[in-house]
DSSP file (Angstrom, degrees, kcal/mol; ACC not computed):
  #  RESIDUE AA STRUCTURE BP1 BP2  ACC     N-H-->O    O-->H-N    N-H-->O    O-->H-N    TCO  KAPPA ALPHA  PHI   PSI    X-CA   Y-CA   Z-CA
    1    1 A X              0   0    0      0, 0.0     5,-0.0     0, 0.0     0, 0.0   0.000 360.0 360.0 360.0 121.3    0.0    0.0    0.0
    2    2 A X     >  -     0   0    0      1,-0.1     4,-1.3     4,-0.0     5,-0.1  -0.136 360.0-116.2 -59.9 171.5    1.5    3.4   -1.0
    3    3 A X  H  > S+     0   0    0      2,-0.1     4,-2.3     3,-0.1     5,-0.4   0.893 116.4  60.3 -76.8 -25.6    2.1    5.7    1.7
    4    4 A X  H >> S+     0   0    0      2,-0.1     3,-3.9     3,-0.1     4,-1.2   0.850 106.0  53.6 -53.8 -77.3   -0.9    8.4   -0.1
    5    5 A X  H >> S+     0   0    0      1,-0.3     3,-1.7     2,-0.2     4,-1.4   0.380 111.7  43.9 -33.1 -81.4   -3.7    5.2    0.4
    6    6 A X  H 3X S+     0   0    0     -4,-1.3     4,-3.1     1,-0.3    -1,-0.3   0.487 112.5  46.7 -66.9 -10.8   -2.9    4.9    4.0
    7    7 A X  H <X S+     0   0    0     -3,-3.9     4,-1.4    -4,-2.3    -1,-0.3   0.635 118.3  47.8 -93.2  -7.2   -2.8    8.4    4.8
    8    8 A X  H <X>S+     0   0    0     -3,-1.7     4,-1.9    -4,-1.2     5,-0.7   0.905 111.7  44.7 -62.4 -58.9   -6.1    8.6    2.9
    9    9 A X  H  X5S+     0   0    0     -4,-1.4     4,-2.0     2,-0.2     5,-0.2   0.973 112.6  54.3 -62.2 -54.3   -7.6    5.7    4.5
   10   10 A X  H  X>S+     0   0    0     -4,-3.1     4,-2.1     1,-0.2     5,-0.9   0.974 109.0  52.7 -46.2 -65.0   -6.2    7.3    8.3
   11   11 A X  H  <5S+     0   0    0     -4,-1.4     6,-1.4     1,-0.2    -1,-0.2   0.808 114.9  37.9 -53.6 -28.1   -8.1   10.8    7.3
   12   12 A X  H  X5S+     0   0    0     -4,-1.9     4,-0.5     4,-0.3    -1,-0.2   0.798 120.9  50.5 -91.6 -38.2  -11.7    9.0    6.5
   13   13 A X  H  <<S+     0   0    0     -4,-2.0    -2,-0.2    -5,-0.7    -1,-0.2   0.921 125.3  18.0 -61.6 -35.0  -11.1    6.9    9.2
   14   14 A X  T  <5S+     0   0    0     -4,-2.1    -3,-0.2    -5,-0.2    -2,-0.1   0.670 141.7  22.7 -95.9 -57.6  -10.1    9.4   12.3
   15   15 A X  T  4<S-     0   0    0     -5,-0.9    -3,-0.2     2,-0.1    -2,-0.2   0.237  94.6-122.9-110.0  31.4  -11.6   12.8   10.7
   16   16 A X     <  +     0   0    0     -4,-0.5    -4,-0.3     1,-0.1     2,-0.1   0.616  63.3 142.2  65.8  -9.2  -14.3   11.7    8.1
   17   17 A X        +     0   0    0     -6,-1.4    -4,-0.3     1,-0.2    -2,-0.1  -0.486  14.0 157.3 -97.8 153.9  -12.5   13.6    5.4
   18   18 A X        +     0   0    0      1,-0.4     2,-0.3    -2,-0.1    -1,-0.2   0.661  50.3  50.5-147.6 -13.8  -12.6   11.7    2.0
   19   19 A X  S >> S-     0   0    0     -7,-0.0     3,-1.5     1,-0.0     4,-1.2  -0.801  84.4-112.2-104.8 174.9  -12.2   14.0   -0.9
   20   20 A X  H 3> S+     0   0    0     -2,-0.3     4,-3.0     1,-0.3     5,-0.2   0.668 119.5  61.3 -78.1 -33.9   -9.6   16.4   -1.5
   21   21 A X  H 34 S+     0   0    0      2,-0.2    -1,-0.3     1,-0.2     4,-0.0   0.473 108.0  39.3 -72.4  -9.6  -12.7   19.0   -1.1
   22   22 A X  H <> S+     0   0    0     -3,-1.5     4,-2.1     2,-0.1    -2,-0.2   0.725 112.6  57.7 -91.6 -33.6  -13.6   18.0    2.8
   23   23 A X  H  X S+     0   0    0     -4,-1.2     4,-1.9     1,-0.2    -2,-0.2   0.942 119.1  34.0 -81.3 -35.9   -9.3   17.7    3.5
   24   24 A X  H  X S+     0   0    0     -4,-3.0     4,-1.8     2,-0.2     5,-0.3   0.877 121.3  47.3 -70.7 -24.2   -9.4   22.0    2.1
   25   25 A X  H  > S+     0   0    0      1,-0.2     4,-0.8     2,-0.2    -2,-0.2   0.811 120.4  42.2 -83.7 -15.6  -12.9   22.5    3.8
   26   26 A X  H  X S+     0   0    0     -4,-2.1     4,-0.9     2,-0.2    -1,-0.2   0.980 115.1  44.4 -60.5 -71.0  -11.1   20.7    6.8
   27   27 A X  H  < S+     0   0    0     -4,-1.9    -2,-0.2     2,-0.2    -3,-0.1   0.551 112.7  49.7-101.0 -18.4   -8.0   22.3    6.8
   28   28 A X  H  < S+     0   0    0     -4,-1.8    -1,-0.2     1,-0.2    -2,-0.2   0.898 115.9  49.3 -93.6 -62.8   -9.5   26.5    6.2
   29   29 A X  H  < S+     0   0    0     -4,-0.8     2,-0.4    -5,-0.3    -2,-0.2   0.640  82.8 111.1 -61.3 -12.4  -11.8   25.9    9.0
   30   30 A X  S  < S-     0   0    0     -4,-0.9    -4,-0.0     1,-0.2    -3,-0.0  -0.495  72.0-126.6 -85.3 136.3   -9.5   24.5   11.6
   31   31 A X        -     0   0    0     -2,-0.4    -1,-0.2     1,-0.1     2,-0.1   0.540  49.3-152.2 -17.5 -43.3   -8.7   26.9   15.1
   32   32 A X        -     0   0    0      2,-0.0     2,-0.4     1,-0.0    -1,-0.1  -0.392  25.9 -51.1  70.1-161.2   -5.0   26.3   14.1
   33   33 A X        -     0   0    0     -2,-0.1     2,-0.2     3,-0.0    -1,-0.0  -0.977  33.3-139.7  32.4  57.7   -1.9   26.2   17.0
   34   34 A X        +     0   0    0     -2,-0.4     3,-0.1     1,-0.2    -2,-0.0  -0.547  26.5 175.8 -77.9 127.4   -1.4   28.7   19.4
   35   35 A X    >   +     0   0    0      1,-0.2     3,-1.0    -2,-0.2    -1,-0.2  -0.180  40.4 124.3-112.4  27.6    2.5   28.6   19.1
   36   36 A X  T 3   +     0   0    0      1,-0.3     3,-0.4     3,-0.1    -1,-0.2   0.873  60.3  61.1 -77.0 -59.2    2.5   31.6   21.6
   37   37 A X  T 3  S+     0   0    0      1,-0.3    -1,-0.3     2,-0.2     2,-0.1   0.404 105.9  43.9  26.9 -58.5    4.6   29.9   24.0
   38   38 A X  S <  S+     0   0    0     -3,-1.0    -1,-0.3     1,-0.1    -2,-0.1  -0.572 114.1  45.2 -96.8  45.8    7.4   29.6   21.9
   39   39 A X  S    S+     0   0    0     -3,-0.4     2,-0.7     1,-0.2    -2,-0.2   0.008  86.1 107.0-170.0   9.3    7.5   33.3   20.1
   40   40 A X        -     0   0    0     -4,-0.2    -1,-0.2     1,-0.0    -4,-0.0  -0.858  69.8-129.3-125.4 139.1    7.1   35.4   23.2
   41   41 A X        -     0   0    0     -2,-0.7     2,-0.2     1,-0.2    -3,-0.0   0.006  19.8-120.9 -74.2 146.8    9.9   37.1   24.4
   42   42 A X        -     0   0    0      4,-0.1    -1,-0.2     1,-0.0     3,-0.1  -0.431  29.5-102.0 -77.6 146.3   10.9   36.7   28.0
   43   43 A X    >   -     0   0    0     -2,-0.2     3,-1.4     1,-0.1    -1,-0.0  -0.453  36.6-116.1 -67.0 163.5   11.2   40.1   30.7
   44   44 A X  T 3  S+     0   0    0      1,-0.2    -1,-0.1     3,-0.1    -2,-0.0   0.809 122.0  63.8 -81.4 -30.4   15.0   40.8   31.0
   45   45 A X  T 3  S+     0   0    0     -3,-0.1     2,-0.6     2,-0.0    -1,-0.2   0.748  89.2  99.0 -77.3  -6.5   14.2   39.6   35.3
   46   46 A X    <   -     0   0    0     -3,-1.4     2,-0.6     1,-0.1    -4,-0.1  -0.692  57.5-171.6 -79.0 131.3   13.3   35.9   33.4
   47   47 A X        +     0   0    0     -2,-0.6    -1,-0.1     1,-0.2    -3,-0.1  -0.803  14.8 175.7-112.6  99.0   16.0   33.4   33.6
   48   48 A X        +     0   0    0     -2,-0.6    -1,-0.2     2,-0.0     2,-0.0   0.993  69.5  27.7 -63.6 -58.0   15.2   30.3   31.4
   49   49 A X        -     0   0    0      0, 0.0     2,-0.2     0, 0.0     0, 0.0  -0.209  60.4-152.2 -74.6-177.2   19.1   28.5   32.1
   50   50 A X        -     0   0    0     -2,-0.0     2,-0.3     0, 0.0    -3,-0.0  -0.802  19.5-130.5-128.5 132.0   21.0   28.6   34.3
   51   51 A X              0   0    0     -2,-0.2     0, 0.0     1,-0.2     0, 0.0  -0.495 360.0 360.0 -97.5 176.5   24.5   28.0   33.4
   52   52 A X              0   0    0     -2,-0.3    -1,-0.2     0, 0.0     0, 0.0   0.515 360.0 360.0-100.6 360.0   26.5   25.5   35.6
């Protein structure tokens, strides 16, 4: 089995989607990531290391 079938077969299976037109209708509607965590800068009084 190529690797597209099974990641075909995993999306209808897990998320319902089963043409190319559910996986865009899928993929514009979804919440996304908040990556906020990782891209906000620390106050100069945070110390993330410490060195040793």
């Amino acid at each position: 089995m190529e690797l597209i079938d099974r990641l075909r077969e995993i999306m209808k299976n897990n998320y319902g989607i089963e043409t190319d037109n559910d996986l865009i209708e899928a993929a514009e509607n979804h919440t996304g990531i908040d990556l906020g965590i990782f891209v906000t800068p620390l106050r100069e009084e945070e110390v993330c290391a410490k060195a040793i």
